[in-house]
N, C-alpha and C positions, 0 to 999 in steps of 0.2 A: 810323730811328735808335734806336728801341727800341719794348716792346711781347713780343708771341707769339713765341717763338724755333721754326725749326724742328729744331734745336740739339737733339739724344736725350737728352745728358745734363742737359740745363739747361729752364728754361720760360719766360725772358724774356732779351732782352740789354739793354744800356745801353750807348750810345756815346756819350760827351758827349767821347771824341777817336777821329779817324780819321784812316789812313793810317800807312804804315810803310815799311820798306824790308827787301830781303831779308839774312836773319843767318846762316842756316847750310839745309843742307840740306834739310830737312822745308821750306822755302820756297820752293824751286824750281815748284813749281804751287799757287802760294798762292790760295786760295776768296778772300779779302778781296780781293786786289790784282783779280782777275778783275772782280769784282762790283762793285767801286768803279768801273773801267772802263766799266761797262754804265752805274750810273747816272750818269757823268758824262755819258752820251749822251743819256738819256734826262729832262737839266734838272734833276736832282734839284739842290738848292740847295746842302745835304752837301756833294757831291761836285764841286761847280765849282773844286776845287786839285785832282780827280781823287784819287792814291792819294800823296797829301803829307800829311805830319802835319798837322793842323789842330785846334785844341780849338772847341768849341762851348762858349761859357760859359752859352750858354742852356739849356745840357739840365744841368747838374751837381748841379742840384735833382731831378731828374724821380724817382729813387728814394724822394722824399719824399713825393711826390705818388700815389703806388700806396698805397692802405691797405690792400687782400689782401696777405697775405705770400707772394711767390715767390722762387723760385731764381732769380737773376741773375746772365748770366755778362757777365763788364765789359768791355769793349773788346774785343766780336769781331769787330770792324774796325780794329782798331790793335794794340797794345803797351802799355800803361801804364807800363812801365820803359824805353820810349825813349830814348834817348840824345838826343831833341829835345826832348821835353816837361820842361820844367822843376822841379824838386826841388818847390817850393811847390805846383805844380798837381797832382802828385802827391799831395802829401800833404794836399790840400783837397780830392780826391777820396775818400780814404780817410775824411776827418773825415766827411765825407755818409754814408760806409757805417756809419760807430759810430753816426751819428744815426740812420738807420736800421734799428733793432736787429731789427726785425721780419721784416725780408728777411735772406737767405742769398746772399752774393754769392762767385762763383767769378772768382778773379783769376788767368789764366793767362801765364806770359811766358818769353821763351825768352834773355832777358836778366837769368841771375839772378846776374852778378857785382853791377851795381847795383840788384837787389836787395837782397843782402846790405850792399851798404852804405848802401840806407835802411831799411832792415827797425828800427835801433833806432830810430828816427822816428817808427815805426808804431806807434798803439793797437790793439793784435792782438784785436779784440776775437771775443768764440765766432763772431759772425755770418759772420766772414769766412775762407773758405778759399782759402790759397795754393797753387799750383800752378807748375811749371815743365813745359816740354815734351821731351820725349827720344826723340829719333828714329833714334839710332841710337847706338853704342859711345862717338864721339866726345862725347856730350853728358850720358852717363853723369855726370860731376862736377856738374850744374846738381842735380841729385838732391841729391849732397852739402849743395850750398852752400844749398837750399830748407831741410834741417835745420837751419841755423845759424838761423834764424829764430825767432820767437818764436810764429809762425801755431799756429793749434790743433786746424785740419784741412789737414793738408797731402797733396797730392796730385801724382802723376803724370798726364801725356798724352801716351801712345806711340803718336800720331796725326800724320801715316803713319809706320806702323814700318815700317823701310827695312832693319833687318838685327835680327839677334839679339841683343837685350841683355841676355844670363843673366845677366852679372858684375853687376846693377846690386843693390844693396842695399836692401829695403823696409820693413826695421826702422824702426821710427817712421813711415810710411808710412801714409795713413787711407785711401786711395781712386785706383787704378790703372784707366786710362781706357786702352785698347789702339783700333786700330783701322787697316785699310788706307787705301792713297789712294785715290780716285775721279776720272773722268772722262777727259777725253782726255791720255794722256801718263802714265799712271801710273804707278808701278812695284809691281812683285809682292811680295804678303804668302804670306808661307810660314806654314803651320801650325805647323812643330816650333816657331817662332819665339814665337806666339799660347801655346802648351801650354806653354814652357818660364816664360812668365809669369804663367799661371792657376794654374801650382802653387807657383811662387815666391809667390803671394798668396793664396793657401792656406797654407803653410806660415807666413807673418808675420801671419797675421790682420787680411788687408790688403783691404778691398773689390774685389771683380774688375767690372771692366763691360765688355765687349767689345762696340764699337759697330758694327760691319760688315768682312766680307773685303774690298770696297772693287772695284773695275777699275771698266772705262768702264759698265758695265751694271750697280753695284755695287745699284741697288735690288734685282735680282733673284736678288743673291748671296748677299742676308741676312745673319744674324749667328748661327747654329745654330753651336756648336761640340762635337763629341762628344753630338750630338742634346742640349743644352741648351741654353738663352739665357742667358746670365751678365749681368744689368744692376743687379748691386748698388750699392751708394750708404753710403759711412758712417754710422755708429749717430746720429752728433751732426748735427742741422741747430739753427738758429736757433728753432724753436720749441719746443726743448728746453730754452729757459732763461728 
């Protein structure tokens, strides 16, 4: 439920909720929904509603309880802006992330109409950066609506990119996370697709991190683009203040 992530961008998760359901395309071969599968087989106690929204009220401290400061990415077994999980529970999770000013917490969600409409609710505080996911043309506006926020590192995850999203805008933008699908069922990452975004964030002075081309053998496919490794990270984390 949390602990060592093997997560490239991140070094710890935190799931004090899990389970989701599928929203748009980048969900079609969802890692959580698989994985929660597995451990509902395997007795994990989690996972006994399988891959239904469930809150664990017992872990919602556990961020408190780490005194190293790491990078934490929140629900990478759920959604935090769920349409299930309720307004308060949200925003009792977030008060643990201001209490915790030590840690760096990475909130990603592909639900950022309710976002935006809790985002004034939120104490934005530096430690916490927001994130929306855009996997393709269609999702291009979540980008938009992640700006209306008051977050102070905001980012992109174009993980799987599923087509070309040149038109997307990264003005105000701290940190663009690219990356293909993996495993059985995948669909194909194109290059022009990958180049047309490492110079877009180049050009905005926008963190580039390209985490993998991805297919069913995607360990072996690496993340070399144009014979470099791009896994930058925004200027600000949390032990900057």
């Amino acid at each position: 439920m949390s602990g060592i992530s093997k997560i490239e961008w991140t070094e710890a998760t935190w799931n004090p909720i899990t389970g989701c359901t599928k929203y748009s395309a980048g969900c079609e071969h969802c890692y959580a929904a698989t994985m929660a599968k597995r451990l509902k087989a395997m007795g994990n106690i989690r996972y006994v509603n399988g891959f239904n929204v469930t809150i664990h009220k017992d872990l919602f401290l556990r961020p408190l309880e780490w005194k190293k400061p790491k990078m934490i990415f929140v629900n990478s077994m759920s959604d935090l802006f769920h349409e299930q999980i309720p307004e308060e529970i949200i925003l009792e999770l977030f008060d643990v992330m201001n209490k915790a000013k030590w840690h760096t917490f990475q909130v990603l969600t592909k639900r950022s109409d309710r976002l935006v409409e809790l985002a004034p609710k939120i104490n934005w505080t530096p430690n916490i950066w927001m994130g929306v996911s855009v996997e393709n043309r269609r999702a291009i506006p979540r980008c938009e609506a992640l700006k209306q926020t008051g977050a102070q590192t905001k980012f992109i995850s174009a993980e799987p990119l599923l087509e070309s999203i040149k038109d997307i805008d990264l003005d105000g933008i701290d940190w663009l996370i690219v990356g293909g699908e993996s495993g059985a069922g995948c669909r194909p990452l194109e290059k022009e697709w990958v180049v047309e975004l490492r110079d877009k964030a180049q050009d905005s002075n926008t963190a580039f991190f390209f985490k993998q081309w991805g297919g069913f053998h995607h360990s072996q496919s690496g993340s070399e683009l144009d014979g470099q490794h791009y896994k930058e990270y925004p200027a600000i984390r949390c032990s900057d203040f």
